[in-house]
C-alpha positions as CSV (number, residue, x, y, z in Angstrom):
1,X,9.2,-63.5,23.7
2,X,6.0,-63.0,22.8
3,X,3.2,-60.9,21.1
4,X,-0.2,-59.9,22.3
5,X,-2.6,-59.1,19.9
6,X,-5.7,-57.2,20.2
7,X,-8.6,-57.7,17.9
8,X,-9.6,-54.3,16.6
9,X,-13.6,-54.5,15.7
10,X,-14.0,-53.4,11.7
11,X,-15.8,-49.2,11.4
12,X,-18.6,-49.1,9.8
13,X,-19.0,-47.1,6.6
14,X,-21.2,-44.8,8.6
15,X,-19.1,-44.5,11.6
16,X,-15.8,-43.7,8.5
17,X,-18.0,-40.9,7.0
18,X,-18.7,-39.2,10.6
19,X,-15.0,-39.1,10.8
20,X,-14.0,-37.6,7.7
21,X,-16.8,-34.6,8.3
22,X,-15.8,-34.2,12.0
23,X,-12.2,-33.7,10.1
24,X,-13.2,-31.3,7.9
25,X,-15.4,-29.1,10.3
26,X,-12.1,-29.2,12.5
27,X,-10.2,-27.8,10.1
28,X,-12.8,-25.2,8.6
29,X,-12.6,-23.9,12.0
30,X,-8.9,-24.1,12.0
31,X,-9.4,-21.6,9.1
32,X,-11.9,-19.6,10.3
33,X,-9.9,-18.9,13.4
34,X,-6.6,-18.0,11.7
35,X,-8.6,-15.4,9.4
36,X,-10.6,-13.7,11.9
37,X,-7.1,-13.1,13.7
38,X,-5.4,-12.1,10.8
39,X,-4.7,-8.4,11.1
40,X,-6.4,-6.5,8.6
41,X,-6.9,-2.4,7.6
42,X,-10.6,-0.7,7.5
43,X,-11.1,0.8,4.4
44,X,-14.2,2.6,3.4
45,X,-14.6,4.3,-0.1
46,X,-16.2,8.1,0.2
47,X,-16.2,8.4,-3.5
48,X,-15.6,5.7,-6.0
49,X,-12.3,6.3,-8.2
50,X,-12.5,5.3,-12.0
51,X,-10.1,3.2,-13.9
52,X,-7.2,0.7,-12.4
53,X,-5.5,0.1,-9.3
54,X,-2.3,0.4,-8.9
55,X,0.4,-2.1,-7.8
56,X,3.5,-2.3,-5.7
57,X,5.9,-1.4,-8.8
58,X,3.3,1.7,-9.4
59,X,4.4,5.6,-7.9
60,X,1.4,7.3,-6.6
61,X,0.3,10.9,-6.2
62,X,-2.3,11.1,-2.9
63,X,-3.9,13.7,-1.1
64,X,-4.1,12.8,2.3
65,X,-4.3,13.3,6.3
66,X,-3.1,10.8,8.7
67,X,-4.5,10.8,12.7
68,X,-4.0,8.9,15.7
69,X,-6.7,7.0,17.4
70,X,-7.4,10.6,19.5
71,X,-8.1,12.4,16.3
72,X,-4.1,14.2,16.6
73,X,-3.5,14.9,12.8
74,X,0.5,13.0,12.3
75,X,1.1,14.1,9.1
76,X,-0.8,15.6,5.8
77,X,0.2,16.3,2.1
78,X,-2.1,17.7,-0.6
79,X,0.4,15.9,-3.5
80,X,2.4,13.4,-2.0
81,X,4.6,11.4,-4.5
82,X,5.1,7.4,-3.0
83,X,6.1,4.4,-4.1
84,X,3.7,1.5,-3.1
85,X,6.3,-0.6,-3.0
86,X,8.4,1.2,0.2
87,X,5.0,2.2,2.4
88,X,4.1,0.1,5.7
89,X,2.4,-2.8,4.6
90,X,-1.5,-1.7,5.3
91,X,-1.1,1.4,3.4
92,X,0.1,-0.1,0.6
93,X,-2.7,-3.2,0.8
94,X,-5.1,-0.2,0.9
95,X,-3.6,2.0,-2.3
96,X,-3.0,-1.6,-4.2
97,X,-7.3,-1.3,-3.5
98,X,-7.9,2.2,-4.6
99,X,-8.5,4.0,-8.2
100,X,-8.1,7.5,-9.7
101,X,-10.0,10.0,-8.7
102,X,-11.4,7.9,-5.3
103,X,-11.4,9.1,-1.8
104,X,-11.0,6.9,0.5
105,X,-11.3,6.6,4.8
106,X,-8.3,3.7,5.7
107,X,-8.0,2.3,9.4
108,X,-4.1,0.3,9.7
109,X,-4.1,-1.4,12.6
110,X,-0.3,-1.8,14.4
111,X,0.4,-4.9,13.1
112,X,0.0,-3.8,9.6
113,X,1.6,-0.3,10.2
114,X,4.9,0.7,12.5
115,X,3.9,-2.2,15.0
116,X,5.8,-1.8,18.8
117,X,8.6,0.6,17.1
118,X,7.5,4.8,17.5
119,X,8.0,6.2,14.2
120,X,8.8,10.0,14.5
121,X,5.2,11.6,16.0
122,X,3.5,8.2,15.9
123,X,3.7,6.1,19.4
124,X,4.7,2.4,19.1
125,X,1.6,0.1,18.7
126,X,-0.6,3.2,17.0
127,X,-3.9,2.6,15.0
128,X,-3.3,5.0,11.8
129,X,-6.4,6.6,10.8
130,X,-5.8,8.1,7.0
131,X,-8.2,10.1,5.0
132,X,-6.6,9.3,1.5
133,X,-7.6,10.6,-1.9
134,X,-5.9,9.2,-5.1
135,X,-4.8,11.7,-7.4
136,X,-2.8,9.6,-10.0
137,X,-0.3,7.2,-10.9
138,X,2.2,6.1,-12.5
139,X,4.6,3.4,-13.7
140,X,8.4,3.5,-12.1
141,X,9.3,3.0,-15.8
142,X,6.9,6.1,-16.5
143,X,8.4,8.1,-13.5
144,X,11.9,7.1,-14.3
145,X,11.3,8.8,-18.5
146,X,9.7,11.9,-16.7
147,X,12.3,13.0,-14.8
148,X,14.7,12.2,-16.9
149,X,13.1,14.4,-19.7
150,X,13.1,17.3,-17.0
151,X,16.7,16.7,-16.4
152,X,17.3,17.7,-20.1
153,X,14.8,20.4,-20.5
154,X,17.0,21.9,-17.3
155,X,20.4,21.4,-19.1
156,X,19.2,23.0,-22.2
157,X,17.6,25.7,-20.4
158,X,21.1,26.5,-18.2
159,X,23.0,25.9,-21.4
160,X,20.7,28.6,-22.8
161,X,21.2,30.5,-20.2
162,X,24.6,30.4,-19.9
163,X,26.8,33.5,-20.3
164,X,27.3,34.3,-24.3
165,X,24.0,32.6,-25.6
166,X,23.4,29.4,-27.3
167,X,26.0,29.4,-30.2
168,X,23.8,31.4,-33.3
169,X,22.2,33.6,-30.6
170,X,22.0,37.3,-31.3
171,X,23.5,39.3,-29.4
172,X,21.5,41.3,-26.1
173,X,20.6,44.7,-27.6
174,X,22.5,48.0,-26.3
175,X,20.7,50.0,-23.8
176,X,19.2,53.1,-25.1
């Protein structure tokens, strides 16, 4: 048995460098490609908003209109309570951009919002247009103290209600 060899001619140092450029153009374009495919949401600002953004673990309070592509208004709120965290992924992206106080013109493309599924008035594969205005927000932690400080006030208020008076309250004056 035998071997056949075949002499292989040496690279220059020039012909080396052509190859390691050619490699990384190829893969800038790699890059380039990938990102300009990458879905991603429109977002204008109307009015700049002062202060922080908030973040997935944040609750926020918006004003806003959502629209189909043919201008049908979906669904509006003027104080709508959500948390970042359980929205479709380009409207959280664009709140996780926005600060208090800022209006805001957002454009979710399918991918990024209920993709091929319908979602109650919204047809599968639907471009959300959202006219959003940030009104505040809040911690979970901060939500979670809140209500639970309204839960009392409301037991002391029904206990104070309650038929006989808190103990040490007078009692209702006779009617004259």
């Amino acid at each position: 048995m035998s071997v056949t060899t075949v002499p292989l001619r040496p690279v220059s140092k020039g012909g080396l460098w052509l190859m390691w450029i050619s490699l990384i153009a190829l893969l800038v374009a790699g890059v380039a490609l990938a990102f300009h495919f990458t879905p991603r949401i429109g977002f204008e600002t109307v009015k700049a908003g002062t202060g922080p953004s908030p973040t997935k673990a944040d609750v926020v309070l918006i004003k806003y209109e959502g629209k189909l592509d043919d201008g049908t208004v979906f669904d509006a709120n003027e104080q709508a309570p959500l948390q970042v965290a359980q929205v479709v992924p380009g409207f959280g992206q664009a709140l996780a951009r926005m600060q208090k106080g800022g209006k805001y013109k957002v454009v979710i493309p399918p991918a990024l919002g209920y993709g091929d599924r319908a979602a109650g008035p919204i047809p599968a594969n639907s471009t959300l247009h959202f006219d959003i205005e940030l009104l505040d927000f809040r911690s979970e932690a901060e939500v979670r103290a809140m209500q639970q400080m309204m839960q009392q006030q409301q037991q002391q208020q029904m206990m104070q209600g309650a038929p006989g008076g808190a103990p040490g309250a007078p009692p209702p004056a006779p009617p004259q």
